[in-house]
Backbone as numpy.savetxt, mean C-alpha at the origin, in Angstrom:
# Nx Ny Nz CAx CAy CAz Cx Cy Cz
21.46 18.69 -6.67 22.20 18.21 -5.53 21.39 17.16 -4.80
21.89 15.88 -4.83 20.96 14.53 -4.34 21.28 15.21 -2.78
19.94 14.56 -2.07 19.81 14.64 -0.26 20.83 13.71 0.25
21.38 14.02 1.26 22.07 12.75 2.21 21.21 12.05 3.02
21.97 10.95 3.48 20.83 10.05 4.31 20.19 10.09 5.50
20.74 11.83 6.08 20.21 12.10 7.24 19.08 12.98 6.19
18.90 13.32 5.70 17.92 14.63 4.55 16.65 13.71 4.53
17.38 12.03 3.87 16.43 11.39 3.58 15.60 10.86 4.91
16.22 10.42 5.73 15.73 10.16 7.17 14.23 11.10 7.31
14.66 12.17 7.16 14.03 13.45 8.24 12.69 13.83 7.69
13.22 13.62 5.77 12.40 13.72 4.84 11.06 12.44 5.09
11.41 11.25 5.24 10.19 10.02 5.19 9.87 9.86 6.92
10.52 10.48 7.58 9.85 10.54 9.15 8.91 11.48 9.21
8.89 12.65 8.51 7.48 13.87 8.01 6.98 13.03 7.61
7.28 12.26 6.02 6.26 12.06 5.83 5.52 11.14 6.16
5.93 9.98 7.18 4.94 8.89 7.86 4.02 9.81 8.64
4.04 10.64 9.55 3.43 11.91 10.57 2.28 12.20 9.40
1.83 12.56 8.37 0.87 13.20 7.57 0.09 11.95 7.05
-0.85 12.36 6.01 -1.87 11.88 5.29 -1.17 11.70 3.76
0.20 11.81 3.35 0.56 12.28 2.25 0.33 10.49 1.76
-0.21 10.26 0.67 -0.01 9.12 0.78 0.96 8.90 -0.94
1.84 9.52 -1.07 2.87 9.65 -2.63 3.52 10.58 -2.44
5.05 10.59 -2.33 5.95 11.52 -3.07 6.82 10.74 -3.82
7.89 12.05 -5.26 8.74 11.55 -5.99 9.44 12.86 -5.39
10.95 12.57 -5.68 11.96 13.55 -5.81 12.64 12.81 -7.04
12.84 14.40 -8.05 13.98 13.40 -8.96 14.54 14.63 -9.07
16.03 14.27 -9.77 17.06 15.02 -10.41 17.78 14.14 -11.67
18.68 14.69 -12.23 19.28 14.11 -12.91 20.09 12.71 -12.81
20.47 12.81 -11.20 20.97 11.24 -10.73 20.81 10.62 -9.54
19.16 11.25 -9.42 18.20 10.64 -8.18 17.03 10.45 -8.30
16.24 9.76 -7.96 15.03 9.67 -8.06 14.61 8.63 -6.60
13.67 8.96 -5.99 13.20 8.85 -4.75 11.87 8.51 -4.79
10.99 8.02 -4.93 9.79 7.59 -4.36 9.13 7.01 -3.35
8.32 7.58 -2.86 7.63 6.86 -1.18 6.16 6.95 -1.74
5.86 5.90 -1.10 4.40 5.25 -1.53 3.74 4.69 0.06
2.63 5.12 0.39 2.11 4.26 1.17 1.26 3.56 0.91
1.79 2.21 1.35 1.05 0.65 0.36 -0.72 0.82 1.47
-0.94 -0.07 0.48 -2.95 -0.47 0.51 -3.22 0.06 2.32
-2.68 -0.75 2.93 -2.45 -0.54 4.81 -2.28 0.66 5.26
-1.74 1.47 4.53 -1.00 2.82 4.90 -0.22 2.77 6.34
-0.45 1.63 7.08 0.40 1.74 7.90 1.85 1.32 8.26
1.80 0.41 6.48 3.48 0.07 6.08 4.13 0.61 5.48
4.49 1.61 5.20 4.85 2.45 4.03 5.61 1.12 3.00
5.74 1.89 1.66 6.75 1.18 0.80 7.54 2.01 0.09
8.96 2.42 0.22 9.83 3.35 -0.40 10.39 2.52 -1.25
10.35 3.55 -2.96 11.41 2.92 -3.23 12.18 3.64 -4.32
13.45 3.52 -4.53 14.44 4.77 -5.03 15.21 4.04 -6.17
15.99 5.09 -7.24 16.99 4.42 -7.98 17.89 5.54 -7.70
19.36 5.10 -7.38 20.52 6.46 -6.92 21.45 6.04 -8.18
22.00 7.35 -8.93 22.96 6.85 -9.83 22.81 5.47 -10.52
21.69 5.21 -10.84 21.82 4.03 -11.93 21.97 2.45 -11.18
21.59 2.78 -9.68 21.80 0.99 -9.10 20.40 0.99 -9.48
20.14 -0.33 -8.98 18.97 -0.93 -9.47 17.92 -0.78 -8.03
16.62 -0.77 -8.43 15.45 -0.04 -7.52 15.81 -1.06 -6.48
15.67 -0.11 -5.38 15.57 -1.01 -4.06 14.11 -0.28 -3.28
13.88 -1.59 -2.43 12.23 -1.37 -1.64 12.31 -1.84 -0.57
11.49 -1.35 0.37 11.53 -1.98 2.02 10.10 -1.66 2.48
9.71 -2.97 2.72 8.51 -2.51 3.20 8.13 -3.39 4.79
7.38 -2.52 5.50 7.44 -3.11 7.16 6.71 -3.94 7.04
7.63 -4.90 8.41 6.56 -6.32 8.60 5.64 -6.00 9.05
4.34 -6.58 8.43 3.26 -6.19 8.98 2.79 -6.97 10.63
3.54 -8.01 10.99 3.42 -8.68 11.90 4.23 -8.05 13.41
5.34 -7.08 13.06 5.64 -6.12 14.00 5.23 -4.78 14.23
4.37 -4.24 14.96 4.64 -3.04 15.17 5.61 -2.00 15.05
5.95 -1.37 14.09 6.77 -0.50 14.38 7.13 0.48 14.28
7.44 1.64 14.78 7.51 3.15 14.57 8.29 3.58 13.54
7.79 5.19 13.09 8.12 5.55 12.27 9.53 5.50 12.15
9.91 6.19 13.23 12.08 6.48 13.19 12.25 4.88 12.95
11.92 4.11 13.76 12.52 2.49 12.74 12.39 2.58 11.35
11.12 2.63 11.23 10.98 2.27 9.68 11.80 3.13 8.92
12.10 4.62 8.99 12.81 5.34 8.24 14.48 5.10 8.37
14.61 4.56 9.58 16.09 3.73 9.85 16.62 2.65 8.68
15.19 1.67 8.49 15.28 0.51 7.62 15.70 1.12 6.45
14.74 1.66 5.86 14.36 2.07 4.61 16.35 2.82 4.07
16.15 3.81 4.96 17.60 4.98 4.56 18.55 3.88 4.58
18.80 2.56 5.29 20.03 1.73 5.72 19.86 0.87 4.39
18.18 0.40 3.68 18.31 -0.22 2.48 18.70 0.24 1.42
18.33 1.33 1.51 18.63 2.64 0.24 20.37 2.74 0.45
21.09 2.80 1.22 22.69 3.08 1.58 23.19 2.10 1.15
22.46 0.48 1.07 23.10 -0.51 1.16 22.87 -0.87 -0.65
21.99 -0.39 -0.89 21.17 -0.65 -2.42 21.03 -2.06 -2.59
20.48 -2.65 -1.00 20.76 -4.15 -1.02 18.97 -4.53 -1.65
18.48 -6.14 -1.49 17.72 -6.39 -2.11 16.43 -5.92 -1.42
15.28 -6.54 -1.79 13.89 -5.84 -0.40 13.94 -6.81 0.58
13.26 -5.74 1.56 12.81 -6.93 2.76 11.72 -6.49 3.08
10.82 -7.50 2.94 9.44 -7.71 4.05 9.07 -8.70 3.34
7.44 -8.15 3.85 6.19 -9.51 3.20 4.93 -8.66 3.05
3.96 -9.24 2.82 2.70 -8.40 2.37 1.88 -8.45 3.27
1.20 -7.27 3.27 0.82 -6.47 4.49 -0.62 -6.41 4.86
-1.20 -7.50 3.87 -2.63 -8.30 4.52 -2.46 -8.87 5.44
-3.57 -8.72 6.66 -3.41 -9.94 7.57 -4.22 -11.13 7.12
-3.83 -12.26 7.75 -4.32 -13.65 7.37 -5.25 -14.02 8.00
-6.24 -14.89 7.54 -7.11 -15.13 7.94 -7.52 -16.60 7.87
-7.95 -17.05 9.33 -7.74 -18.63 9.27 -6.89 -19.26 8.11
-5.38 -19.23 8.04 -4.13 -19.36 7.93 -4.70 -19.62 6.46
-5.40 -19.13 5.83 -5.80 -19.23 4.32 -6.08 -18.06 3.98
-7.56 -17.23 4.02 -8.06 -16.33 3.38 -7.70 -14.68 3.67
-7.26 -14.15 2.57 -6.49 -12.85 2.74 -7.49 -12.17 3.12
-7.43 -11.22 3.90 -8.57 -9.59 3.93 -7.84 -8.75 2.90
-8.47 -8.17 2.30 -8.15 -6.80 1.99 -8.81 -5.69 2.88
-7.67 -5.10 3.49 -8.19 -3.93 4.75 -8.33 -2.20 3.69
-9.48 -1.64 4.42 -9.64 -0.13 3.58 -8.16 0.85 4.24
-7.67 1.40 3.42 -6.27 2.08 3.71 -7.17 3.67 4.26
-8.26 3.55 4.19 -8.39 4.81 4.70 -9.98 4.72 5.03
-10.10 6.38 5.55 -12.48 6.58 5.90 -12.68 6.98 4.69
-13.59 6.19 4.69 -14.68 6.88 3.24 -15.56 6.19 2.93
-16.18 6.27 1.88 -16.92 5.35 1.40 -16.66 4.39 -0.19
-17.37 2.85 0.19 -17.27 1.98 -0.32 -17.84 2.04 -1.65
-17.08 1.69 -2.68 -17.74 1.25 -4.06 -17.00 0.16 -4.87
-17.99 -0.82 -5.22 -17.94 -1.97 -6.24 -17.34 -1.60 -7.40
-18.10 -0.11 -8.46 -18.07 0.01 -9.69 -17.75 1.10 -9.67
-16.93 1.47 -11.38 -16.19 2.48 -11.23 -17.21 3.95 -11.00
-18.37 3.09 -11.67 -19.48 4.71 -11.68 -20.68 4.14 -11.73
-21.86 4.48 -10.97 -23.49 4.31 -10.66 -23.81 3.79 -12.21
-24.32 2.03 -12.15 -24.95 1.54 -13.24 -23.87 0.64 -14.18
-22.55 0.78 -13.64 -21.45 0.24 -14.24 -21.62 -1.28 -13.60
-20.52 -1.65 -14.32 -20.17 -3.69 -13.34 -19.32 -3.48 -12.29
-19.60 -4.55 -11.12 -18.44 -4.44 -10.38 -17.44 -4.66 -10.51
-16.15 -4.44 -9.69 -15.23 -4.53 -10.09 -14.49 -5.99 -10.23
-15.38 -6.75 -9.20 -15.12 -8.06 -8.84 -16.64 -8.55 -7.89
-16.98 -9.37 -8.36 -17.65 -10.07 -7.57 -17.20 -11.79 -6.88
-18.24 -12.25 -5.51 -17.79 -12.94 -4.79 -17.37 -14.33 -6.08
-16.25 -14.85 -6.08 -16.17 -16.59 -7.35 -15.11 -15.71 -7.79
-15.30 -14.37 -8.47 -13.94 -14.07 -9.11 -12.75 -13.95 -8.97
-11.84 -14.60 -9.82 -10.36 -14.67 -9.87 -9.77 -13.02 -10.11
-8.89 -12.77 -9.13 -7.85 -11.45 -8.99 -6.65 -11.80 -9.20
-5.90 -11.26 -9.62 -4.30 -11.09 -9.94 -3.81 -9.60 -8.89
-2.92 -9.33 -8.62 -2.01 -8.89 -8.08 -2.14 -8.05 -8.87
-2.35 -6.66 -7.93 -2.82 -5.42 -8.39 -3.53 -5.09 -9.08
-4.68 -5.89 -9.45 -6.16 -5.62 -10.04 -6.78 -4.78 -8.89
-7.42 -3.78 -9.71 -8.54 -3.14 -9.11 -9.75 -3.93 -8.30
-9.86 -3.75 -7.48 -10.90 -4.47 -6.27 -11.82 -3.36 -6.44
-12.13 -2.52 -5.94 -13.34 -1.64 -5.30 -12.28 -0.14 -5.31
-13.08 1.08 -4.94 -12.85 2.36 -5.00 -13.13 2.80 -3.78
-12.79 3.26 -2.99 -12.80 4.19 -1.67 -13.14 5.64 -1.74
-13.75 5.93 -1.58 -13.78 7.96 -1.92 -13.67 8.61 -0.65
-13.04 9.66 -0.58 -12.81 10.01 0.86 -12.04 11.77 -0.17
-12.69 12.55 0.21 -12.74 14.10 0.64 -12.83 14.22 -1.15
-14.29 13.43 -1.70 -13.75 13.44 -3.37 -13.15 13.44 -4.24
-12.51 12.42 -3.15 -11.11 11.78 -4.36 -11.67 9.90 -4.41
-11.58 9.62 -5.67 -11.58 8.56 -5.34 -10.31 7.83 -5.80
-10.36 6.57 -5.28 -9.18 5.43 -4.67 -9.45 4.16 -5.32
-8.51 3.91 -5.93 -8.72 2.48 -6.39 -7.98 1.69 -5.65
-8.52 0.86 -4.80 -7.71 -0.20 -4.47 -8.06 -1.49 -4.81
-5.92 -1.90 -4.48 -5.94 -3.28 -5.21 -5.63 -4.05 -5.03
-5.74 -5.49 -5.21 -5.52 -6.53 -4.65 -4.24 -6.82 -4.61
-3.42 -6.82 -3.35 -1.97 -7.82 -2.84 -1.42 -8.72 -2.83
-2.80 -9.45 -3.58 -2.09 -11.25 -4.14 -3.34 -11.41 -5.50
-2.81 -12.57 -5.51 -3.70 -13.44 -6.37 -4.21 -14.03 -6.10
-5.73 -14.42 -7.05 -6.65 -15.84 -5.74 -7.94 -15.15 -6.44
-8.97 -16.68 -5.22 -10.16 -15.94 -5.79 -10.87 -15.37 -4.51
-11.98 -14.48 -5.39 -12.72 -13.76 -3.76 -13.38 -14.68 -3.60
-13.68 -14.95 -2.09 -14.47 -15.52 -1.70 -15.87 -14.86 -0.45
-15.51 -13.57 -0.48 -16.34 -13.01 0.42 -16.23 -11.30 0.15
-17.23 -10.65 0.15 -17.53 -9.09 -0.41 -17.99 -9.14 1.35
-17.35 -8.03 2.12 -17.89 -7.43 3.25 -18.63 -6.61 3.56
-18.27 -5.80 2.68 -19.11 -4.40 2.97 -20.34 -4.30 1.62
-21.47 -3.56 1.74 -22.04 -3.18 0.72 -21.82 -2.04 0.29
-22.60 -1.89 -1.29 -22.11 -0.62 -1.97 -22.86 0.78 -1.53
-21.52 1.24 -1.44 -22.26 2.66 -0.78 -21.94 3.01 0.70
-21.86 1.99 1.21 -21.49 1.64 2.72 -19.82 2.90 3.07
-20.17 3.26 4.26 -19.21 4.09 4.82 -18.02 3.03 5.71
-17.49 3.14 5.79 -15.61 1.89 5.65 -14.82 3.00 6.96
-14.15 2.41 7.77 -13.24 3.03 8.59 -11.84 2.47 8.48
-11.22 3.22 8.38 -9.27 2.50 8.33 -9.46 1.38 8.75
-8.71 0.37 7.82 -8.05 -0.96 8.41 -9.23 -1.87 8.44
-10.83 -1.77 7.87 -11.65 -2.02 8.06 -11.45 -3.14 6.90
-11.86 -4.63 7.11 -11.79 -5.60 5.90 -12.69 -5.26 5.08
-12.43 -5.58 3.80 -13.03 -4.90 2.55 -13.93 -6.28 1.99
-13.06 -7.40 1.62 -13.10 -8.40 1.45 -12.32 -9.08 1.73
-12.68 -10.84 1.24 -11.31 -11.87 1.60 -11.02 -12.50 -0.01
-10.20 -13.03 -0.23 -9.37 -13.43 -1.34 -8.90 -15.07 -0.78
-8.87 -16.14 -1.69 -8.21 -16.91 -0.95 -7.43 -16.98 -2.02
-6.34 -17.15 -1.65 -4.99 -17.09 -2.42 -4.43 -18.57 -3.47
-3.85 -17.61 -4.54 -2.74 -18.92 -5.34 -2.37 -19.58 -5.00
């Protein structure tokens, strides 16, 4: 039995309130996914109902805005099975160079494991959703990844270094 759109509402307003950062619901002619992108403070949902084609909504990162909005958007895109709306949820930097911000506390790593290569160093070219660096936080570790394409041009933090939410990781200057 698929949720209605008040189910779904009530369902992604919990889950902005928590740390959850992934759920799926599926059935035979639903499937639901919520993801919270790199920022964690934009979520990105995105669903296939009966066979329409995936729809996504993700918040402007340039507005503030609360959860009941965002779960407003999201349930009204999902109803509408219309196309996505937003933009990407790096902030800019001197109207060129991307940050990549840490989505969470923990600590910083280059390489996947002590004695390995980094994952990127400062000159190197990234693609869109390449692995950047690893975050570890309650021994889990985190791969995060780059939101555009481009090259790095600046490593912020060092390895090993302890990182606080939203904290720039590095900069990227873009395609």
């Amino acid at each position: 039995m698929p949720l209605d759109f008040n189910e779904i509402r009530q369902l992604l307003a919990t889950i902005a309130q928590t740390d959850i950062s992934e759920v799926t619901l599926k059935s035979d002619d639903f499937e639901l996914t919520v993801r919270k992108a790199v920022s964690a403070t934009h979520p990105v949902v995105s669903g296939v109902v009966s066979g329409l084609p995936p729809v996504a909504a993700i918040a402007q990162p340039s507005l503030p805005i609360a959860a009941p909005e965002v779960v407003n958007r999201v349930a009204d895109a999902v109803a509408n099975s219309g196309a996505s709306a937003g933009a990407s949820s790096s902030p800019i930097i001197d109207q060129k160079l991307v940050e990549v911000p840490s989505p969470m506390v923990g600590t910083f790593y280059r390489a996947p494991a002590p004695g390995e290569a980094p994952f990127v160093e400062v000159g190197d070219r990234v693609r869109k959703g390449q692995t950047v660096c690893i975050i570890e936080a309650m021994k889990l570790m985190n791969e995060i990844e780059a939101e555009i394409s481009g090259q790095v041009v600046e490593i912020l933090i060092q390895n090993g270094e302890p990182v606080e939410y939203n904290q720039p990781l590095m900069r990227i200057n873009p395609d």
